[in-house]
C-alpha positions as CSV (number, residue, x, y, z in Angstrom):
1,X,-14.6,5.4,20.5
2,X,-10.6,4.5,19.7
3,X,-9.8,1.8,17.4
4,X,-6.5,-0.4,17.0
5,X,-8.3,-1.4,13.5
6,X,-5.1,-1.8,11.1
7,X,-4.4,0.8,8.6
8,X,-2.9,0.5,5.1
9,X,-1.3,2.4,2.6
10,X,-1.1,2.0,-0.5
11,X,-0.4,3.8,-4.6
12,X,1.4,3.2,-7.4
13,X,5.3,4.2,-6.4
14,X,6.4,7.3,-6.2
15,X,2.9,8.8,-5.6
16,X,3.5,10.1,-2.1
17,X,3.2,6.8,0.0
18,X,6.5,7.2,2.2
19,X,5.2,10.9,2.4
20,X,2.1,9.6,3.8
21,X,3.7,7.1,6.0
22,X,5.1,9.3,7.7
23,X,2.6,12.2,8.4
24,X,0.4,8.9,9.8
25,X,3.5,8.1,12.0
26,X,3.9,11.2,13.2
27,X,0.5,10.6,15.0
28,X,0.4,10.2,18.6
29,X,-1.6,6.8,18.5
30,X,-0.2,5.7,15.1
31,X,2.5,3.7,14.2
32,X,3.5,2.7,10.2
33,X,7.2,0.9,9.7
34,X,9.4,1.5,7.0
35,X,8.3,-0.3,3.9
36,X,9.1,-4.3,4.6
37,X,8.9,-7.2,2.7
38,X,7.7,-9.9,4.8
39,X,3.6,-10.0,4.3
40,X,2.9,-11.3,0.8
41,X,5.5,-13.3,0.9
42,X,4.3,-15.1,4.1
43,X,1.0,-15.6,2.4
44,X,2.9,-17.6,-0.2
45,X,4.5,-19.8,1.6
46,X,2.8,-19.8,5.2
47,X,1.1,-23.4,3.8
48,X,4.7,-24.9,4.1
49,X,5.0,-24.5,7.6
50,X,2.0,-26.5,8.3
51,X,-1.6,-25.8,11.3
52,X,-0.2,-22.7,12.2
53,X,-2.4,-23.2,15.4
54,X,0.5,-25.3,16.6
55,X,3.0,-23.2,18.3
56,X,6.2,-24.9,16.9
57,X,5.1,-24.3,13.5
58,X,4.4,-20.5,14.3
59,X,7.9,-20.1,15.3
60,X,9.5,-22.0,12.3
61,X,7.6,-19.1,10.4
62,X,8.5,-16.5,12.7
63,X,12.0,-17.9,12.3
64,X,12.0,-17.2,8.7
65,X,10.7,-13.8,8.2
66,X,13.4,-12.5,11.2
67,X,16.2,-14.2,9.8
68,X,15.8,-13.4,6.3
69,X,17.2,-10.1,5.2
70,X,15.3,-9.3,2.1
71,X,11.9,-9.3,4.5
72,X,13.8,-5.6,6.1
73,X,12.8,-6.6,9.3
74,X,16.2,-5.3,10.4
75,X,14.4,-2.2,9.8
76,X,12.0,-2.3,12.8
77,X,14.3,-1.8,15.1
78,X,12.6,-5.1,17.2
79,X,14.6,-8.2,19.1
80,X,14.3,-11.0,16.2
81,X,14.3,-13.7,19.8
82,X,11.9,-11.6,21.4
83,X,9.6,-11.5,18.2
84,X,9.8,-15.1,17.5
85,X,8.8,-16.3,21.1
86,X,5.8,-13.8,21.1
87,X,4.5,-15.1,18.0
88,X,4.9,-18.6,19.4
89,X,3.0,-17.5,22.2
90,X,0.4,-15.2,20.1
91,X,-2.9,-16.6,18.2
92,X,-3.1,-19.5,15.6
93,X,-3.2,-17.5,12.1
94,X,-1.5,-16.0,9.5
95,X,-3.1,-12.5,10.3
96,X,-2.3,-12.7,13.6
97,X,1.5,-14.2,13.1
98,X,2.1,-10.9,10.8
99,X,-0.1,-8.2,13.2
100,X,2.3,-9.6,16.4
101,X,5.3,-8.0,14.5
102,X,3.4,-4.6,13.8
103,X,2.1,-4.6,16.9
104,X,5.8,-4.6,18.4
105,X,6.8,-2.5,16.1
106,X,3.4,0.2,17.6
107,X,4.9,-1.3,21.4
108,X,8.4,0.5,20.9
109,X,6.8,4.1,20.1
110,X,4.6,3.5,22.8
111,X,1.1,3.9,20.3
112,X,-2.0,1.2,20.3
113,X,-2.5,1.4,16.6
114,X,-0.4,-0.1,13.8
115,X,-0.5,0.2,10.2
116,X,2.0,-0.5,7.0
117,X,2.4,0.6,3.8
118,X,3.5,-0.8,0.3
119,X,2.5,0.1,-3.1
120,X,2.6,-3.9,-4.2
121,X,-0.6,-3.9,-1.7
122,X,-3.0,-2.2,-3.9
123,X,-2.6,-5.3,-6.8
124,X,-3.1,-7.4,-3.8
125,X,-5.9,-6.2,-1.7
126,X,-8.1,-9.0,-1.2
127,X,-5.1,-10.5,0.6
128,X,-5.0,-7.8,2.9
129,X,-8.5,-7.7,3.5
130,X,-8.3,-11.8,4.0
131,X,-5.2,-11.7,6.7
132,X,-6.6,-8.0,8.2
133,X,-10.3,-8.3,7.4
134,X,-11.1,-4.5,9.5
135,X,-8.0,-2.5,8.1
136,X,-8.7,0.5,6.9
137,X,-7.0,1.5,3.4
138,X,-5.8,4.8,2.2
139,X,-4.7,5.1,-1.8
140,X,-2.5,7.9,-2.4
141,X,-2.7,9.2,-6.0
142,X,-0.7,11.3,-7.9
143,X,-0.5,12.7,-11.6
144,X,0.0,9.6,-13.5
145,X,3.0,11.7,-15.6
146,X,4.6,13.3,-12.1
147,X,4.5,9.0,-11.3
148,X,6.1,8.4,-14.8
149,X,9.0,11.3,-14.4
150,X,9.7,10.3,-10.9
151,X,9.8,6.4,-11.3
152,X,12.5,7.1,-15.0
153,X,14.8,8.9,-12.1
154,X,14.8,5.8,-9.7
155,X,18.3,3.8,-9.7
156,X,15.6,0.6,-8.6
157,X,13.5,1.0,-11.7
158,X,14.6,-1.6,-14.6
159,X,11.0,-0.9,-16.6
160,X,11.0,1.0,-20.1
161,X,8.2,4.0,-20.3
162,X,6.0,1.1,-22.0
163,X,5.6,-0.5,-18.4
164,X,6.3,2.7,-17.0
165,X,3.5,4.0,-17.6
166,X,1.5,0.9,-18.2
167,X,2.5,0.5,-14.3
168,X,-0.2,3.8,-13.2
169,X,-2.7,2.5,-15.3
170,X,-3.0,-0.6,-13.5
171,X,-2.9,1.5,-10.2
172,X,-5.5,3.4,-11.1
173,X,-7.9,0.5,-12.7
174,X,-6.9,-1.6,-9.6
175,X,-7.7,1.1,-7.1
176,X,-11.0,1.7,-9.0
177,X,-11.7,-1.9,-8.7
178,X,-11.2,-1.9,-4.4
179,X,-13.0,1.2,-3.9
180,X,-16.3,0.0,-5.6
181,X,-15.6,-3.3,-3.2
182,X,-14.3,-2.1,-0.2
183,X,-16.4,0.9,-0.1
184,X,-16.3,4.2,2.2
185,X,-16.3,2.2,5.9
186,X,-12.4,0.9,4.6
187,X,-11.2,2.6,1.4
188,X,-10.1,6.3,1.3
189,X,-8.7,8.0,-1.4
190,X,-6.7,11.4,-1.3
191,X,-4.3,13.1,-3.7
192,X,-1.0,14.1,-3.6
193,X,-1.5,17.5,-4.8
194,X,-4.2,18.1,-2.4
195,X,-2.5,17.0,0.7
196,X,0.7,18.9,-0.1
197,X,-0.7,22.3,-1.3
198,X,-3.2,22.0,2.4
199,X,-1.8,19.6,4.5
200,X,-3.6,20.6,7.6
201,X,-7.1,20.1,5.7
202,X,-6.3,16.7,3.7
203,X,-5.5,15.2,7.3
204,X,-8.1,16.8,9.6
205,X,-10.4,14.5,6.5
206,X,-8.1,11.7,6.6
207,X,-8.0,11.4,10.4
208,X,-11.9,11.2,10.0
209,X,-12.0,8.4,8.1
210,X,-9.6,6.6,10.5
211,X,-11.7,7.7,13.3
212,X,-8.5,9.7,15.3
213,X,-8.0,13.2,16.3
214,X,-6.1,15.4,14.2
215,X,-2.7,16.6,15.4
216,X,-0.6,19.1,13.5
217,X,2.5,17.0,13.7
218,X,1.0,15.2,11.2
219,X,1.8,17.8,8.7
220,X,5.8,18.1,9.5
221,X,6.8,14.7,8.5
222,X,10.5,15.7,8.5
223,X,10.5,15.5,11.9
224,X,10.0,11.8,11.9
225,X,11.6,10.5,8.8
226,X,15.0,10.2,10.6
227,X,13.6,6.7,12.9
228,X,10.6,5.2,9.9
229,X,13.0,6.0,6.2
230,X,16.3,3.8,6.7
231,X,19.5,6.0,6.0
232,X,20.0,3.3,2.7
233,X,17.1,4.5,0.9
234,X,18.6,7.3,-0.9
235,X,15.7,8.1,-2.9
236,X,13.5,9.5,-0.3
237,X,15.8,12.2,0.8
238,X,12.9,15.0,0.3
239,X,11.2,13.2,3.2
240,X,13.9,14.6,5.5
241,X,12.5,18.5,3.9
242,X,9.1,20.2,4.6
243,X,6.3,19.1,2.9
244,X,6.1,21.2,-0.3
245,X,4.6,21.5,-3.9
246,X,7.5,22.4,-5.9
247,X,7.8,18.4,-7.1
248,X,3.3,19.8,-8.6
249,X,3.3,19.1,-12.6
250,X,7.0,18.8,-12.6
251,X,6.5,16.3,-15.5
252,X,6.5,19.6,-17.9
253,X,10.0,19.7,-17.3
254,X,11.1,15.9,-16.6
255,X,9.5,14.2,-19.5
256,X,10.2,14.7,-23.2
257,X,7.6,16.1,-25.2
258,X,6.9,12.5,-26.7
259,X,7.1,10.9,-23.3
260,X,4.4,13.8,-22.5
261,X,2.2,12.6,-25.6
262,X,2.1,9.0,-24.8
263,X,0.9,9.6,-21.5
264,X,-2.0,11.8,-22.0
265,X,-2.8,9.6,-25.1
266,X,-2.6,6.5,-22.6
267,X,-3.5,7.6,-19.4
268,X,-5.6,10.6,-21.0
269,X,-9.4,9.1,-19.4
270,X,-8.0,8.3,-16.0
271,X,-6.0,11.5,-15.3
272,X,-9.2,13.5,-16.2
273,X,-11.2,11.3,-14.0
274,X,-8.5,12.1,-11.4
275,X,-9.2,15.2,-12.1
276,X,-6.0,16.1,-13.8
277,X,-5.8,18.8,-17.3
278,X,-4.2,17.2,-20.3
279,X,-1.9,19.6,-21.9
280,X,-3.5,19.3,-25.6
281,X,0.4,17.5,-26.1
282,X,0.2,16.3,-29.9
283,X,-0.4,12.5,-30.6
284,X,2.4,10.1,-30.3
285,X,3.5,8.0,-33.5
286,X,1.9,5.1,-34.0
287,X,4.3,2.6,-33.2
288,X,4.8,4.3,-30.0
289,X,1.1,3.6,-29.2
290,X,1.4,0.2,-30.7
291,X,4.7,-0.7,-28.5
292,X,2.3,0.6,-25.3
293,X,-0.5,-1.6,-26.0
294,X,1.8,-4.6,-26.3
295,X,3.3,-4.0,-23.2
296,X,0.0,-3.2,-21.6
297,X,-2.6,-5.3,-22.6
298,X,-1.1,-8.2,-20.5
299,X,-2.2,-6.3,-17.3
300,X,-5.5,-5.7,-17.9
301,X,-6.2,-9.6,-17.8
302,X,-4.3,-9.5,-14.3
303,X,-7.4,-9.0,-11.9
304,X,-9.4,-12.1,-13.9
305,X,-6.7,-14.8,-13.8
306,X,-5.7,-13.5,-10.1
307,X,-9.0,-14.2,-9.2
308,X,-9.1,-17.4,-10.9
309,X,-6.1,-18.3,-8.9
310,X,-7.3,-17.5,-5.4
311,X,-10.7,-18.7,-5.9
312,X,-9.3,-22.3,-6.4
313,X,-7.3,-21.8,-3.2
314,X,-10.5,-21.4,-1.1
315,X,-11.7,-24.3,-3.2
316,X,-9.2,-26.5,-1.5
317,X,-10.4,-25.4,2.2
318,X,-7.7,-23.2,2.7
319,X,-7.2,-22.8,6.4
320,X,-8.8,-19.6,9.0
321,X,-5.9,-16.8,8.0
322,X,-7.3,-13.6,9.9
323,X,-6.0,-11.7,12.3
324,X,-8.8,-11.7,15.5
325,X,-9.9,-7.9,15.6
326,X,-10.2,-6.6,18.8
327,X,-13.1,-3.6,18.2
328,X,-16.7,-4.1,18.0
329,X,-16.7,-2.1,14.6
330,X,-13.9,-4.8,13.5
331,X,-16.2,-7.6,14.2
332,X,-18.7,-5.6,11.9
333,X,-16.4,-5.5,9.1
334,X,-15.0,-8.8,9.4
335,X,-18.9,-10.5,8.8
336,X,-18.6,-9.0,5.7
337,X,-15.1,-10.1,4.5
338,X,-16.1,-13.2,3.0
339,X,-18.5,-11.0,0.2
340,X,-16.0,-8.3,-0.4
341,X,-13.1,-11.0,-1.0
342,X,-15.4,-12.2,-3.7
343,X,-16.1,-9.2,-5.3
344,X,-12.5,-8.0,-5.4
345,X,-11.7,-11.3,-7.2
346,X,-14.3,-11.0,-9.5
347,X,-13.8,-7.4,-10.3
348,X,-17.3,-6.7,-10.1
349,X,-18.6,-3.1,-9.6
């Protein structure tokens, strides 16, 4: 049976996600944006704007995530008026305030399904799952040293390789931590080097997860990338190419051979339980390792005090947030929200 159940994307940058994006998009029935900015930043501050089941408030809040220009919903292409006055008109919640726009977004392409996509989602699932509680995820992963090379090349990247690659650890430990929560009915996992050396076979799987036909569009995401990459983003010009592996362990050549030994002794569990070879690179000096763990060890305490955090927001009654699903199999899911919103907070396996 078809489903309009929301789907996200998520990885750590520079893992494949606008890749992804659009080979989803180039579905007939599915529609994911360019990457906005709007969502977690609505949850923030949606408690400003007061019952959001009051249809004044919802367009103050409407008002705000059109107008602003660091939310890049210039980027959907949608009438900012017309937006505003059909979230006025839509359903009482946050979900629902924030589906409207993706929904408009699915209306101009003419497709029932919507979906988005943002790496900063995977650190921040349980708020998806609270504002979308029947989305479907899909973490993209890639070699954690392909991730490193790539992200050192970015203009937008300000990080050192400390946090560099302190940055795919958490991915990975975060991703870890959703999966064992979410499980298989709304977490999917697929890797980069899979899906580009056998597109056609990665998404036949992908498509059913999401419960949707395969069509072989998917796997010529070119054709697409001109109307869902805006022209500004520089970086993702090889979206505009065929899909190809050339970019496959291109760390060899991108990293130094001490950048290549802090990774594997870093990262060196996680990329063989992502099924990745370690080179046998020699260790890195000590104060290399030592700088790393300073910069790292920070992170790991993320999940518990984010949990902390959020907890205490429920504590104070915080008000209905979902978006209403519309599928019987959505309604499933959503019974079950509550549990895996604790679990995700807890971190438990």
């Amino acid at each position: 049976m078809p489903t309009d159940r929301p789907i996200i994307v998520v990885g750590c940058p520079r893992s494949g996600t606008t890749m992804l994006q659009l080979m989803l998009h180039a579905h007939p029935r599915i529609a994911i944006p360019p990457e906005t900015r709007f969502v977690l930043a609505a949850y923030r501050e949606y408690r400003e704007f007061g019952d959001l089941r009051l249809p004044e408030n919802r367009r103050a809040l409407a008002r705000r995530i059109v107008d602003r220009v660091e939310t890049r919903f210039c980027d959907l292409g949608l009438d900012p008026e017309e937006t505003v006055e059909r979230i006025a008109a839509g359903p009482g919640t946050l979900g629902s305030v924030l589906a409207t726009i993706f929904q408009s977004y699915a209306a101009r392409f003419g497709k029932p399904r919507w979906g988005d996509k943002r790496p900063a989602y995977l650190h921040n699932v349980d708020i998806l799952v609270r504002l979308f509680p029947d989305a479907q995820f899909i973490n993209i992963v890639r070699d954690g040293r392909d991730c490193v090379a790539s992200l050192k090349e970015m203009s937008w990247h300000r990080k050192d390789i400390y946090a560099t690659v302190a940055a795919w650890a958490r991915a990975v430990d975060d991703a870890r931590r959703a999966a064992r929560s979410l499980g298989g009915s709304q977490w999917y996992e697929l890797r980069y080097e899979d899906l580009v050396a056998d597109p056609h076979a990665r998404l036949t799987e992908l498509c059913s997860y999401l419960g949707e036909e395969y069509h072989p569009a998917m796997a010529e995401p070119s054709a697409v990338a001109e109307v869902a990459v805006p022209s500004f983003k520089t970086w993702h010009a090889r979206t505009h190419t065929p899909v190809t592996t050339q970019r496959v362990q291109s760390w060899q050549t991108r990293l130094t051979a001490e950048e290549i030994a802090l990774c594997e002794a870093a990262l060196g569990s996680r990329l063989v339980a992502n099924g990745y070879e370690l080179s046998g690179a020699g260790r890195p000096a000590s104060a290399e390792l030592i700088r790393y763990r300073w910069t790292a060890t920070p992170q790991q305490f993320f999940p518990a005090r984010r949990g902390l955090s959020r907890a205490a927001g429920r504590l104070r009654r915080d008000p209905e947030i979902a978006h209403q699903p519309t599928t019987v199999l959505a309604q499933r899911t959503a019974s079950s929200t509550g549990e895996a919103d604790r679990r995700i907070d807890a971190g438990q396996a």
